[in-house]
Structures are given as structure tokens and as C-alpha cells.
C-alpha positions as CSV (number, residue, x, y, z in Angstrom):
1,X,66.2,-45.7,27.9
2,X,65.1,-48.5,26.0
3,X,66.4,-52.0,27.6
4,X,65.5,-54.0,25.1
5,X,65.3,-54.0,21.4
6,X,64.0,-57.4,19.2
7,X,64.9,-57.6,15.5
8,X,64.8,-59.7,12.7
9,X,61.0,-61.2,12.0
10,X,59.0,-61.1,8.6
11,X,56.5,-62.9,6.7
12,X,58.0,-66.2,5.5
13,X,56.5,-69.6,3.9
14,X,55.8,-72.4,5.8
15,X,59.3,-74.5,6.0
16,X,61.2,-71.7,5.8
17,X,63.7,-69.8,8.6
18,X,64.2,-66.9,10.7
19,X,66.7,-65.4,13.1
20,X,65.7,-63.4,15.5
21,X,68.1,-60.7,17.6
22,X,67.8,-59.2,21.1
23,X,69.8,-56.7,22.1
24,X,69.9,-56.1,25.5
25,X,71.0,-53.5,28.1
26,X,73.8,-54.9,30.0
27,X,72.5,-54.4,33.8
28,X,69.3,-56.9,32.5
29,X,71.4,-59.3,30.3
30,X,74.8,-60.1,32.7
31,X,73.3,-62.2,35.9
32,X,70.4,-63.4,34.2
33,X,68.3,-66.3,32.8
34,X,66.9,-65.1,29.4
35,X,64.2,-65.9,27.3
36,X,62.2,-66.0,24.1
37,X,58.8,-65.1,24.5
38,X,55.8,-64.8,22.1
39,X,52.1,-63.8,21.9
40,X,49.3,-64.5,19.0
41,X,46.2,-62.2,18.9
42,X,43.2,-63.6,21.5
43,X,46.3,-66.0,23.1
44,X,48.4,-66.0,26.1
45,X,52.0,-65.4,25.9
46,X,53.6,-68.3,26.2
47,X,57.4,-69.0,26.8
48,X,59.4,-70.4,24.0
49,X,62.9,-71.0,25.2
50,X,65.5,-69.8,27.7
51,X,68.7,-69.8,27.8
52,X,71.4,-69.8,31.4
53,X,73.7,-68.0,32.2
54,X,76.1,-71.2,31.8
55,X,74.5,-71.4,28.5
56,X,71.7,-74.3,29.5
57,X,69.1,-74.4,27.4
58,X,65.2,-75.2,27.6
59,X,63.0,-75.5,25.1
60,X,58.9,-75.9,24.9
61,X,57.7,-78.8,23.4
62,X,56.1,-76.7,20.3
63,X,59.5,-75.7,19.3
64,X,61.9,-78.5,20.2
65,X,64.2,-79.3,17.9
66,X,63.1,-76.5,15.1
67,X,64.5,-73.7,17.6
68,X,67.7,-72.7,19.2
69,X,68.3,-70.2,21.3
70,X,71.8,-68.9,22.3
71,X,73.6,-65.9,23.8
72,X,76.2,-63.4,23.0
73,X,77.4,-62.4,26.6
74,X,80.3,-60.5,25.6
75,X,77.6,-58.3,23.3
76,X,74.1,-58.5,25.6
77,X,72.9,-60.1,22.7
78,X,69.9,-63.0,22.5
79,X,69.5,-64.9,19.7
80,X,66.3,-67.0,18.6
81,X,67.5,-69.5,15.1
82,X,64.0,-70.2,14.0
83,X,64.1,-73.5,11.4
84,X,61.1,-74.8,9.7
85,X,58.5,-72.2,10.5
86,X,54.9,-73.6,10.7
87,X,52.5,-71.1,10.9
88,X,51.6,-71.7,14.3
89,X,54.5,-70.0,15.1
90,X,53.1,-66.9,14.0
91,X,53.1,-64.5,16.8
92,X,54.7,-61.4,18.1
93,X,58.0,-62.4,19.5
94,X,59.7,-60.5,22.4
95,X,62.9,-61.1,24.9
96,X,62.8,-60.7,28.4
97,X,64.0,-62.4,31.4
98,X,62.9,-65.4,33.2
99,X,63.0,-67.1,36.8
100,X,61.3,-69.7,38.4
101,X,57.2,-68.9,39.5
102,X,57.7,-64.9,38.0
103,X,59.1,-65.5,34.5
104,X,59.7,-62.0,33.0
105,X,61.0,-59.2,35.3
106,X,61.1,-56.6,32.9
107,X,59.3,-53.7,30.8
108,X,58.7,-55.5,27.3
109,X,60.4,-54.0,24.1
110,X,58.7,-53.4,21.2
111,X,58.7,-56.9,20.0
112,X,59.1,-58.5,16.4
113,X,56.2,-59.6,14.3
114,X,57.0,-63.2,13.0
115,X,54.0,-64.3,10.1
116,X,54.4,-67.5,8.5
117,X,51.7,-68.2,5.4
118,X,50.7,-72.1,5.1
């Protein structure tokens, strides 16, 4: 069974926006902290922004302020609002969870391609 499923990237121009949807399977998305995650070619994934249970977010400093994530509890859904795209954001996005020293805890989806031309 597939846990979790990311939609909602494309190729867009610098300036320009993006939402991005994770649904997720309810066992992972209920009692858990969930994140944003993404990955360029040759690069380490880095963590873009979680969101609590309580709905507390945290963003990193690359995306502070462009991004916002949020969270659909009552549909395991994760959301990523993506506001003027540089294209440094260009990566392969994916959802997952997230606690403190492990960060993700489960298998990754198939992620969404995000490609944002300067």
C-alpha cells in the first residue's frame, strides 16, 4: 500500500507559485510531526518545513517567509504553499515525517518534481 502520495509540482518562472499536496495514510499522518522535504541532483536532502500536530510551524531559513506549510487533519492531507519560487528551490519535493535526531521515519513516496527557470 502506498503511504504517501505528493502532488502538484511543475516547471514555473522565477517569481512565480506552487502548491504542493501530500496525501497521507492515516496510521502515519494522525500522531505525527510532518514535514516538507526536498532533494537537488548531487545535493543532500534537506528539510524545508514541518508542521505539529497542534499546527506549530518551522521553517528553514531558505524558505521563510515565501513558504507555508499547513495540515488537513481531518483529510491526512499536507500542504506546501510555495510563493515566489527562485530557482534554487528547484528540487524533488517529498513528505514524510519528522522527530528530533531521526527526522523521517518512513518509506518515501514517489515525490514531485518542482523546476523553476531563472
Amino acid at each position: 500500500q502506498v503511504q504517501l502520495v505528493e502532488s502538484g509540482g511543475g516547471l514555473v518562472q522565477a517569481g512565480g507559485s506552487l502548491r504542493l499536496s501530500c496525501a497521507a495514510a492515516e496510521s502515519i499522518f494522525k500522531l505525527n510531526t510532518m514535514a516538507w522535504y526536498r532533494q537537488a541532483p548531487g545535493k543532500q536532502r534537506e528539510l524545508v518545513a514541518r508542521i505539529f500536530t497542534t499546527g506549530t510551524t518551522v521553517y528553514a531559513d531558505a524558505v521563510r517567509g515565501r513558504f507555508t506549510i499547513s495540515r488537513d487533519n481531518a483529510k491526512n492531507t499536507l500542504y506546501l504553499q510555495m510563493n515566489t519560487l527562485k530557482p534554487e528551490d528547484t528540487a524533488v519535493y517529498h513528505c514524510n515525517t519528522w522527530r528530533p535526531g531521526i527526522g523521517p521515519e518512513r518509506s518515501w513516496g514517489q515525490g514531485t518534481q518542482v523546476t523553476v527557470s531563472s
